[in-house]
N, C-alpha and C positions, 0 to 999 in steps of 0.2 A: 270649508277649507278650499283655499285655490288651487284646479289642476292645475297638473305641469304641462307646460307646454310642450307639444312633441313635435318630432320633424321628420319629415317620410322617409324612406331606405334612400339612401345616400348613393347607391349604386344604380346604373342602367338594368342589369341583372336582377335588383331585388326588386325594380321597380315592375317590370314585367313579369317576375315568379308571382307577385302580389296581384298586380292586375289579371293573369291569368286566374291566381286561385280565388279574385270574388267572382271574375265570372262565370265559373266554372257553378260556386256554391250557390248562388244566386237562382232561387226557384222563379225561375224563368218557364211558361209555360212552353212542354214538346221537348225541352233538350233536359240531359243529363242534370244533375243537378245532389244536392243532398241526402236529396229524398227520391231520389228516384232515376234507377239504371235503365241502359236497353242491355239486351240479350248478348251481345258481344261488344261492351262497350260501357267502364263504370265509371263513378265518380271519382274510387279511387286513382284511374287510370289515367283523369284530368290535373293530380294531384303528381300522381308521379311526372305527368308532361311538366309543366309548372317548375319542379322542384329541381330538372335537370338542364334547362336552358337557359337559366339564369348566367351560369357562368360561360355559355357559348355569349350571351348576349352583350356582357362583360367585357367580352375580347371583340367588338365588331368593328373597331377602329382596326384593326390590326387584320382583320380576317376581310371587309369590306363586303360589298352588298350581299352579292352571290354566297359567299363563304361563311356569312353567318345563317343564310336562309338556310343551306345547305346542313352547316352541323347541326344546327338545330333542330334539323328530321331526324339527321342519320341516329344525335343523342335520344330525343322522342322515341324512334321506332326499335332502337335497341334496349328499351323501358317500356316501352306498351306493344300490343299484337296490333294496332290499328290507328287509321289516323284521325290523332285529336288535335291536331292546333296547324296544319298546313295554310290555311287561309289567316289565321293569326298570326306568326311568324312572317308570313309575306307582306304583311303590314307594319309588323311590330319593328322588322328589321332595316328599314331604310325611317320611320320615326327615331328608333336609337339612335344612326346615326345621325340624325339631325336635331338628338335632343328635344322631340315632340314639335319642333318648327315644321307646319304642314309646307308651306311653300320653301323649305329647304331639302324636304323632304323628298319632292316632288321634284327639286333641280337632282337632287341623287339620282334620282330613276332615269332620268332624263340624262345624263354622263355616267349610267350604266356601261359596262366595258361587255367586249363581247367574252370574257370568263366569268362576268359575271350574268350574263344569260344563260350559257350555258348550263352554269350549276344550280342555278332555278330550274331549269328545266329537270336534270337532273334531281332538284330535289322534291318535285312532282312526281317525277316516276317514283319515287321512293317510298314520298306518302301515299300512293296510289290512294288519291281522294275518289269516293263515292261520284255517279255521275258522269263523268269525263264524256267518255264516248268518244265520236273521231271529229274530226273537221278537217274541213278540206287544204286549209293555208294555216300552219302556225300551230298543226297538232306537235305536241310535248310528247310525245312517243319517238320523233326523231330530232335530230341534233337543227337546234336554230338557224335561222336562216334569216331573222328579222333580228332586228334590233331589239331592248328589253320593252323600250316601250311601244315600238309599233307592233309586240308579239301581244301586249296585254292591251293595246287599240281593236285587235282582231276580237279577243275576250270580252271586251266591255260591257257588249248588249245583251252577253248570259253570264256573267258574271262581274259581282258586285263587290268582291276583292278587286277584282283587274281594272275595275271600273277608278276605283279608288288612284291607283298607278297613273290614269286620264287627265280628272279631274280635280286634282290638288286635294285631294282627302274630302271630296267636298259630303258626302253621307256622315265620316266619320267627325266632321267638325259639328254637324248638324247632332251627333250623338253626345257631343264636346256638352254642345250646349243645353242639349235638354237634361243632361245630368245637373249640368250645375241649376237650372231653374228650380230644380226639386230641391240641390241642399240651401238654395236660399228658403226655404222654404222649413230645413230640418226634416226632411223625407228619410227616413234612413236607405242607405244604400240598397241594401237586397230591394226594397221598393223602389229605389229610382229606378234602380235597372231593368225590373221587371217593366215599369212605366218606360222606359226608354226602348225596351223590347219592341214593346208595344207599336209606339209610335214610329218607328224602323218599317216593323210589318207592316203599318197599316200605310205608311208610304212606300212601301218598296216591293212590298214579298219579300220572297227569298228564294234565291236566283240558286242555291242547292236544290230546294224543291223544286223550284221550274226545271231544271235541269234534267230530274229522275221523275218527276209527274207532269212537267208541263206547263206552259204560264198559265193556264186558266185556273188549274190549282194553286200557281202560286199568289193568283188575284181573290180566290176565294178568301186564300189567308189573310191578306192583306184588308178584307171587307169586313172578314170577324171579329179582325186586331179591332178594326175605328171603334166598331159595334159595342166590344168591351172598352176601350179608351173613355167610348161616351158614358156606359157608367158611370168612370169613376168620377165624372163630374158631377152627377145626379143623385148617387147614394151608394152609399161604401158598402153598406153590404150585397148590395145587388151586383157591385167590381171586384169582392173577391167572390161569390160565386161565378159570372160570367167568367172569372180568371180560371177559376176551378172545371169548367164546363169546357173551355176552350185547351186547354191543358188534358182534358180527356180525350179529346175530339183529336187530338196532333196524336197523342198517341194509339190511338184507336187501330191504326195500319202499321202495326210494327214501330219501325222510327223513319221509313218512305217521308212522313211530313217534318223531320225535325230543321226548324230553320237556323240551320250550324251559319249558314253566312253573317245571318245577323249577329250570331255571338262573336263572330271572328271581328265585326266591328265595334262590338262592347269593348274587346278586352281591348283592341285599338284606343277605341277612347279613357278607359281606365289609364291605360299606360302614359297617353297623353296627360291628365288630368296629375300623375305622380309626379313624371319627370317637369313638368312646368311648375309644383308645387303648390298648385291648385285647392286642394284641399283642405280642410280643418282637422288636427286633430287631438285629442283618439277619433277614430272615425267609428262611429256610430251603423255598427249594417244591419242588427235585427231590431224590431220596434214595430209601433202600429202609425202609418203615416198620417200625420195632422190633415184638419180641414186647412185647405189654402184659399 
């Protein structure tokens, strides 16, 4: 019998509800996941993030850059005790409007208005994300003084959301493409993603854990990631134990190591991949991934 052919959520809003909730379920080694909560902080609460900012995201022509980063905490933080999607939002919210265009994206940020800085700033303090700490020029604790993007030029070198703002999405185009490598491939998704984890960390760290541990922690990560990567080239099962192993290891110090920035640019690239309609579907997320 021939499926039917299907066509993704037709909306901005369901696009990023969606892309939020694979990344969220996607057993990604260190962060929250299906299978597995931290102590103040579950998967349902990724669920509930997910299910209320669809329709902030819905309205961002109308609300504009600032105004949608903003509801989208303030709906978040009025649905969950703590912050799940601050560095996603900050991404997700200038891709909607530009309809997943990174270099249009990228002009948005760029003719940011000065209320639309302010309400990012604003909706920092809000989420009070893990980390922060002070700095000297262009801390978010008081009212801007930079422009949006010469505030997230100051951010760049510790942070890999701000960094994004820079550099015309350029990590999160690099996540663009290593998903799709996998579904040419028939990877199901919860494994691309974990593979695209992967390959994030082992280029990047993550700039949450450098932030609250430090960069040599967060290069450690980044050296464990490849370590496992290189399994999965060599034998599948020795990639899902190394995945298994390394997943212990993140969580071994509380969730200190969970690298939340990387997931802020999954669900970026998820979101991207929907609204440019990228995908095949049904879309295919649990499975055991083919040799390639």
């Amino acid at each position: 019998m021939t499926r039917p052919t299907l066509e993704r959520p037709t909306s901005l809003g369901g696009c990023a509800t969606l892309a939020c909730l694979w990344e969220a379920t996607a057993s990604k080694p260190g962060n929250v996941h299906r299978g597995a909560d931290f102590e103040d902080m579950t998967f349902v609460d990724f669920l509930a993030s997910a299910a209320v900012i669809g329709p902030v995201i819905d309205r961002c022509h109308d609300l504009g850059l600032g105004g949608t980063v903003l509801e989208a905490v303030q709906a978040t933080r009025q649905t969950v005790a703590t912050n799940t999607n601050l560095g996603t939002l900050l991404l997700i919210a200038p891709l909607a409007l530009s309809s997943g265009d990174l270099g249009a994206a990228s002009e948005i940020i760029r003719d940011a208005t000065e209320d639309d800085t302010g309400q990012i700033y604003q909706a920092i303090r809000t989420a009070l994300p893990g980390g922060m700490g002070k700095v000297d020029e262009g801390d978010v604790s008081a009212e801007p003084v930079h422009s949006l993007l010469e505030a997230m030029q100051l951010a760049a070198e510790r942070d890999l959301v701000a960094r994004q703002y820079t550099n015309g999405f350029a990590e999160v185009a690099d996540a663009v493409e290593h998903l799709q490598h996998h579904f040419e491939y028939n990877v199901p998704l919860n494994d691309a993603i974990v593979l695209t984890q992967l390959f994030l960390l082992s280029r990047h760290g993550d700039s949450l854990i450098a932030r609250k541990l430090g960069v040599e922690a967060s290069q450690d990560i980044a050296n464990r990631a490849s370590s496992v990567l290189a399994a999965y080239q060599q034998h599948r099962e020795d990639y899902f134990r190394a995945v298994a192993d390394f997943d212990f290891w993140l969580r071994a110090d509380g969730h200190r190591r969970n690298p939340g920035t990387t997931a802020d640019l999954l669900a970026a690239a998820l979101f991207v991949l929907l609204v440019q309609d990228r995908l095949d579907w049904p879309v295919t997320f649990y499975g055991s991934p083919p040799s390639e």
